[in-house]
N, C-alpha and C positions, 0 to 999 in steps of 0.2 A: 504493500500500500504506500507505503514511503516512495518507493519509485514511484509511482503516479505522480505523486504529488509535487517531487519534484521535478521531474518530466514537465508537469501544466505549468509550476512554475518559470520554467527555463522558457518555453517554449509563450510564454502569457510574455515575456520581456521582449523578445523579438515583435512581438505582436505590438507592443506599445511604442517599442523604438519608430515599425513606421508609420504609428499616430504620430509621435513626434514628428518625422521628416513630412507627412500629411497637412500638418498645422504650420506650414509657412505661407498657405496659400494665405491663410487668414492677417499675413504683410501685405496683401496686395489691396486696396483699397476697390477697383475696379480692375476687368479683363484687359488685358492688354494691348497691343496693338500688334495687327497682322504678322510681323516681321518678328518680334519675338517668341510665335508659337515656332518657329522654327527654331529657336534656340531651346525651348522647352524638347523637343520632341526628336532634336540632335543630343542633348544632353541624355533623355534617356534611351536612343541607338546605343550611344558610347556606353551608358552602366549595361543594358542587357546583354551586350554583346563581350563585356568585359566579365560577367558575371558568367555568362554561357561557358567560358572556357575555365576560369579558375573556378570556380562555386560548383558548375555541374561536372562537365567533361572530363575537364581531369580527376576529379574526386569519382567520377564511376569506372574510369579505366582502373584508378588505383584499388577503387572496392573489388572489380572483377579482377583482378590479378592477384589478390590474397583470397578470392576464391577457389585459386588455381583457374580461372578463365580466361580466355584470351580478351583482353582489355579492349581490340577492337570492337569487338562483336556485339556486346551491349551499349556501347557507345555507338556505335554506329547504327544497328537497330530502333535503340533507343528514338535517336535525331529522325530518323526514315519514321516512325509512327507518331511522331510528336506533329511534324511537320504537314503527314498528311491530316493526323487528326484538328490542326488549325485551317488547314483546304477547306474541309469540310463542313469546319464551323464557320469560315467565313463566307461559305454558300448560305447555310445553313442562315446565317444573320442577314445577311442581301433578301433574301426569303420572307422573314418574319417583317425585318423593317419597311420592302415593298406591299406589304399588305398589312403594315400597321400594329403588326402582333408583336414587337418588342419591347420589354418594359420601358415603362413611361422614363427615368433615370437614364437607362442606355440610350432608347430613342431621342433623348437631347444630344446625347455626345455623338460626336463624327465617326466616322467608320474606324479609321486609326488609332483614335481613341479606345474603343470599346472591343476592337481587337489588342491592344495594350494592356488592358486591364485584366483582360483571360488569360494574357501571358504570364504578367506577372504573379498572376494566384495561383498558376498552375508551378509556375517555378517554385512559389513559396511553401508546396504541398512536399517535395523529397524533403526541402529545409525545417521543415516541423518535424518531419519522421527523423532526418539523422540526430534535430537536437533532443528530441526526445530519448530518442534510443538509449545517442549518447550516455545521455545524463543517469538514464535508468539504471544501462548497465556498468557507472564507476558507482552510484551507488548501492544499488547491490555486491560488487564486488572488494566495497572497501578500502578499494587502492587509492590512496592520495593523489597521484600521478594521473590517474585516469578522470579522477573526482575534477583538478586543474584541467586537464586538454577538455574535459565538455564545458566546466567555465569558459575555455578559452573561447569553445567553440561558440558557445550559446553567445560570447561577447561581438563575437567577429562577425556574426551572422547578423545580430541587432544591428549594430552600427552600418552593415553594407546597406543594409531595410531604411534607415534614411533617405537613403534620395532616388530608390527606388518608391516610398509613397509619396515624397514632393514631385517625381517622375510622372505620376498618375493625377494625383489634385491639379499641380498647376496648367496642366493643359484640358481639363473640366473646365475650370474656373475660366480658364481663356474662350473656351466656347460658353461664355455665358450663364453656368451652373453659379448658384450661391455658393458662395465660400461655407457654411457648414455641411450645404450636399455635398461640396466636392471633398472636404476634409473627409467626412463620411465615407466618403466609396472610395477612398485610398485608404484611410485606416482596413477598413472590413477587407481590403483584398489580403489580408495576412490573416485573417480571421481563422484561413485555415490549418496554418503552426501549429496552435494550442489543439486546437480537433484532431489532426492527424498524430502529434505529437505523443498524444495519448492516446492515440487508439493503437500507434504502433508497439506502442510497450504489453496491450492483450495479445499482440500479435507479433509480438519478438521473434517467433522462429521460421513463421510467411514474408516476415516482411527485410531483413536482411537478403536474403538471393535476390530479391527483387529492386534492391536497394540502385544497382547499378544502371537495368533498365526505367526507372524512375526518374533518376536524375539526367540521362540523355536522352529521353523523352518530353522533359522539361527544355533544355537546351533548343534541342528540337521545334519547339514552339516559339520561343525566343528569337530563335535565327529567323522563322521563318516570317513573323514582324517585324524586326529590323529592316530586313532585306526586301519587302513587298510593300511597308507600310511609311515608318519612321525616317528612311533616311532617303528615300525619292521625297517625301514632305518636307524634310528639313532641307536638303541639299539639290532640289531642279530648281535654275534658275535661280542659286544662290548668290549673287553676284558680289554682296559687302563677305561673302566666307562668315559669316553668323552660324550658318546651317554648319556648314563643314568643322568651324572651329568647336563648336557645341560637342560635335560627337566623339572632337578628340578630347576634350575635357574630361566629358562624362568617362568615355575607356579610361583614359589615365587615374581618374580619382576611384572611379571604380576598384581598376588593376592594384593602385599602393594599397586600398582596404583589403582587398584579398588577401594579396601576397604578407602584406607585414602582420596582418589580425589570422592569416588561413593557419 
């Protein structure tokens, strides 16, 4: 029971970290003007796509390699059904939103948008199970050293969730959404950390094998909004490099949180 608890703990802190990064929209008095949604939406190309490689990628090659698996194969899988499964949804959304059936909140936001938004909850679904896990199993096991690396991890994980939920609010907010909708639907896309967090610890011994195609299945989804959505919006016809510089930012700030907190 202790594991659970501190499992919902660890995993309830990342969850608040990207309320916090969420709650910068509420600086902005009013939406901004055209030419900074591409700063917005370059800035978060750079974090997904810096995240995709240190946060997911390589963390599921290295899972499947102490499974004795070959490290491409879930990785590479993973990304192949992440990718078609955002195909799909983005048929899937063209679908609802021409005929009107899309929640009243998404049907405010822009297509890129609200494909953003399913990226990043789905990204943030392996990162509640590994922090959970984590956490369950140094507690359980008593090891000080292990008790530390899911601290670490649960710390490094919170902190990257900042500017991935200012990622999400501030480009709501710029189509028009109130600043506590928008805060709102960037906090909730983490919402499902703590849920999965703790469901992976009833399910300790399903959900490790499955760890590696999880996380490159998230990637997967990631890449494939960056690449169709985020960076033709930030970067066509970007002529002052606003777009372009944005998304090196976001990689680079993204890339130091990983690397130095991974």
């Amino acid at each position: 029971m202790n594991s659970i608890l501190y499992a919902a703990l660890a995993t309830g802190f990342t969850f608040g970290m990207t309320a916090i990064g969420s709650a910068v929209v509420f600086f902005f008095r009013k939406p901004s003007a055209g030419g900074t949604k591409r700063v917005y939406l370059g800035f978060a190309a750079g974090v997904m796509i810096a995240a995709t490689i240190w946060s997911l990628i390589i963390p599921a090659i290295d899972r499947a390699q102490e499974m004795n698996v070959l490290g491409w194969l879930p990785a590479t899988g993973g990304i192949v059904i992440g990718a078609v499964f955002l195909l799909v949804l983005e048929i899937l959304m063209e679908r609802l939103r021409s005929t009107g059936r899309m929640p009243g909140k998404l049907m405010k936001a822009s297509h890129s948008t609200s494909l953003l938004l399913m990226a990043v909850t789905l990204h943030n679904i392996p990162e509640g199970m590994a922090v959970g896990l984590s956490v369950a199993l140094a507690v359980q096991s008593g090891n000080p050293a292990m008790l530390l690396g899911a601290i670490s991890l649960a710390l490094g994980i919170g902190i990257q969730n900042m500017p991935e939920g200012a990622a999400i609010s501030l480009p709501l907010r710029d189509e028009g959404m109130s600043r506590p909708k928008a805060f709102l639907i960037g906090a909730l896309s983490a919402i499902v950390e703590p849920v999965f967090g703790v469901l992976t610890v009833f399910a300790v011994t399903v959900a490790q094998p499955l760890m590696p195609w999880l996380l490159a299945f998230a990637a997967g989804a990631m890449l494939f909004v960056s690449v169709r959505e985020l960076i033709p919006e930030a970067c066509c016809d970007d002529r002052n490099y606003l777009g372009t510089l944005s998304v090196l930012l976001g990689f680079l700030i993204m890339m130091i949180l990983d690397v130095a907190l991974g």
